[in-house]
Structure formats: C-alpha cells, structure tokens
C-alpha positions in Angstrom: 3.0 69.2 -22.3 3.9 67.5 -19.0 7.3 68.3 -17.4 9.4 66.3 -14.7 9.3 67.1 -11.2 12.2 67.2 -9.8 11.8 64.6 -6.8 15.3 64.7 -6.2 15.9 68.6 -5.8 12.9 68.4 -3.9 14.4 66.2 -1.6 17.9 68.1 -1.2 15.1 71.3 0.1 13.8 69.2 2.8 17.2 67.7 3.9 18.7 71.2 4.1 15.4 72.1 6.2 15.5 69.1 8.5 19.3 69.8 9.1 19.0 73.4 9.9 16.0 72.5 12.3 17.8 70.0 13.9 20.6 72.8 14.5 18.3 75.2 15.5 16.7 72.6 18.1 19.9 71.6 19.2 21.1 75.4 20.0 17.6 76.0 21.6 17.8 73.5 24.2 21.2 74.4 24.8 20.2 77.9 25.7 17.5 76.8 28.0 16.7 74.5 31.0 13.5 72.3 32.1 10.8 71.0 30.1 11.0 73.6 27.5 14.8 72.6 26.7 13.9 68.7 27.1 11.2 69.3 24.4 13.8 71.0 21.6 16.4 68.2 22.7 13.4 65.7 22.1 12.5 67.6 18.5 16.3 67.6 17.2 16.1 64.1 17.6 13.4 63.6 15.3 14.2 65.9 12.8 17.8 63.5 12.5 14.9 60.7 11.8 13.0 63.1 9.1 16.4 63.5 7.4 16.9 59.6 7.4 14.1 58.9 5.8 14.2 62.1 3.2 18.1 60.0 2.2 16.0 57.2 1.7 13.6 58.3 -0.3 16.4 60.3 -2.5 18.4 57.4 -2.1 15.8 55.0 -4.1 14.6 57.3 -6.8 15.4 56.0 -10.0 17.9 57.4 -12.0 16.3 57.9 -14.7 13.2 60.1 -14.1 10.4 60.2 -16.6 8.0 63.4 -16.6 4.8 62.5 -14.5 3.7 66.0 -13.7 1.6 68.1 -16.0 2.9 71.7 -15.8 3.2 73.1 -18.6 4.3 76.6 -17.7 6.7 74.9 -15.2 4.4 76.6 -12.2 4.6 73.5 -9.5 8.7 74.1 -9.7 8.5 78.1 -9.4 6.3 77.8 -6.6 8.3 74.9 -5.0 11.2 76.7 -5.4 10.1 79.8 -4.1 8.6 78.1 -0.9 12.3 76.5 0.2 14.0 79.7 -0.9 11.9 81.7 2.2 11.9 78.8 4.5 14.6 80.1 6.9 15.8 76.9 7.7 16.6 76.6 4.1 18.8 80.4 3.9 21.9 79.0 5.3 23.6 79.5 8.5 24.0 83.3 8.4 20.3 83.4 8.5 19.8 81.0 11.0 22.2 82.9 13.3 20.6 85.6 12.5 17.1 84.7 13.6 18.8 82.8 16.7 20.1 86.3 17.8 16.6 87.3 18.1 15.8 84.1 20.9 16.5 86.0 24.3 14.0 83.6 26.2 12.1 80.5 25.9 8.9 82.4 24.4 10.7 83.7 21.7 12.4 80.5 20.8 9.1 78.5 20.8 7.4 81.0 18.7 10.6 80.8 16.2 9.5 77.3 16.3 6.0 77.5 15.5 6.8 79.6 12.5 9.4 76.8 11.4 7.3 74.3 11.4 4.2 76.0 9.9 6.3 76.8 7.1 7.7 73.1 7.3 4.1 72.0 6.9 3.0 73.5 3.7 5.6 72.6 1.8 5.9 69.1 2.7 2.3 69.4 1.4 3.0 71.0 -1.8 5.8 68.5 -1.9 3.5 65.8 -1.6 1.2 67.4 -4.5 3.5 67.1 -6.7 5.0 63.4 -6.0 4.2 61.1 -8.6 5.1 58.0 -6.7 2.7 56.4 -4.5 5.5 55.7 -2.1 7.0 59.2 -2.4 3.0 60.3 -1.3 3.1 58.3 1.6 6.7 59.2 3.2 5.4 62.6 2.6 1.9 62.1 4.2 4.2 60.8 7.2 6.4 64.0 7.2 3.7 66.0 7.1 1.5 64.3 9.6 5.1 64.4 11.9 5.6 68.1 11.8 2.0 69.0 12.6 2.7 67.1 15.3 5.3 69.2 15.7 3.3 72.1 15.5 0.9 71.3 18.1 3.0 70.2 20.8 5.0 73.5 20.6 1.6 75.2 20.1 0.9 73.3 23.7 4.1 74.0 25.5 3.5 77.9 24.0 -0.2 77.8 25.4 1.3 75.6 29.0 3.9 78.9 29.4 2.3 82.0 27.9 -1.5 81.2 27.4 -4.6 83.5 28.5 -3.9 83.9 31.8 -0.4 83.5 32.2 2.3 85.9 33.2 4.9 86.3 30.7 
C-alpha cells in the first residue's frame, strides 16, 4: 500500500527550524563581539535565505498531492515527525530560551550551534529521502549541502578558539 508524504508538513518543520535558527543566530551575535559575533550575524542571514526557498518550495506544491511514497506502516512520517519534534529549534520559544540561558560565552554558543545544525543535517536528509519530486530532491540536496557547510565553518571557528592547544 503506498501512502502520501506529506511534503507540505514537512516543509512547515523546516520553516519553523530555519526561523528559530535565525533567532538564535541573531541573539548570539548580539551577546558577543568580533569574528565570532560577525559569523552568527553572517549565519542568520542565511538561514532568512533557507526559509525563502523552503516558502518556495511549499509555495509550488500542488494542491492536490497524490501518494508517491511506499510506507505502508506509515514509518517515514513517525520517524519524520519524531525528528522535528526533538530538534530544539523546532520546541518553541520557551525552549529556545531555555537553551540560550545556558550560552554564558562564545564556546558555549558555538557548541549549541554545532548541535543545531547536526540535527539540521539529518533531517534535511531524511527529508530528502522521502521527496518524491525531483525538484523537491534537489532544493533539499542544496539545504543540506548549505548546513553542512554550516557545520564545518562553526566546527572551524570552534577548532580556531578552543582547539588542542588552546586555552579556554
């Protein structure tokens, strides 16, 4: 039996994600100064681009929706679902406050980061998975490939600050 994805829900997830990154980001850099600030003012700015081009890609699916995926115990969903629902930047503002209240230097913060956008990372991926559409595949591929990029130049700043030999 093959069941629908739901591309669209799916694409609410990441917009919720991409907007409670870009606040994080934005509250970040406005904690902290120099190059470490300048990079979280530099990644809010592409995570307003992400959310552009999620709207887009919700904004052209097609109303009506045929099934393309074959689940037939409705896994791909479950799991989908259960991947945004412990993405923090997906729990709402009380959690992203909460996690905030934990940033009480520019090590902390870029390691909050890191963790974002590994979780970011996989389930853009399993997002991908389960597109049907060949365009859908690609935005994602392009999403993905963005916050791994993501990834490695916090991993870098991290590794610049706090790396072997470093004095924390």
């Amino acid at each position: 039996m093959i069941y629908p994805f739901n591309a669209a829900e799916a694409l609410k997830i990441a917009l919720s994600i991409e907007e409670n990154g870009l606040k994080f980001y934005q509250e970040a850099a406005r904690r902290f100064a120099g190059p470490t600030a300048d990079l979280f003012t530099k990644l809010a700015g592409e995570e307003v681009a992400h959310k552009a081009l999620f709207q887009k890609m919700l904004d052209t699916l097609p109303k009506d929706a045929s099934p393309t995926v074959f689940d037939p115990d409705n896994e791909t969903d479950q799991y989908l679902q259960m991947m945004a629902d412990l993405h923090i930047f997906r729990q709402g503002a009380q959690a992203l406050e909460k996690a905030l209240s934990g940033v009480k230097d520019p090590k902390d913060a870029l390691l909050l980061a890191i963790g974002f956008e590994k979780d970011s990372v996989t389930l853009y991926v399993q997002l991908k998975e389960a597109s049907a559409e060949l365009s859908d595949r690609i935005s994602a591929d392009r999403l993905i490939s963005e916050e791994a990029r993501h990834l490695r130049v916090l991993s870098m700043e991290y590794n610049r600050l706090y790396g072997p030999g470093k004095q924390a």
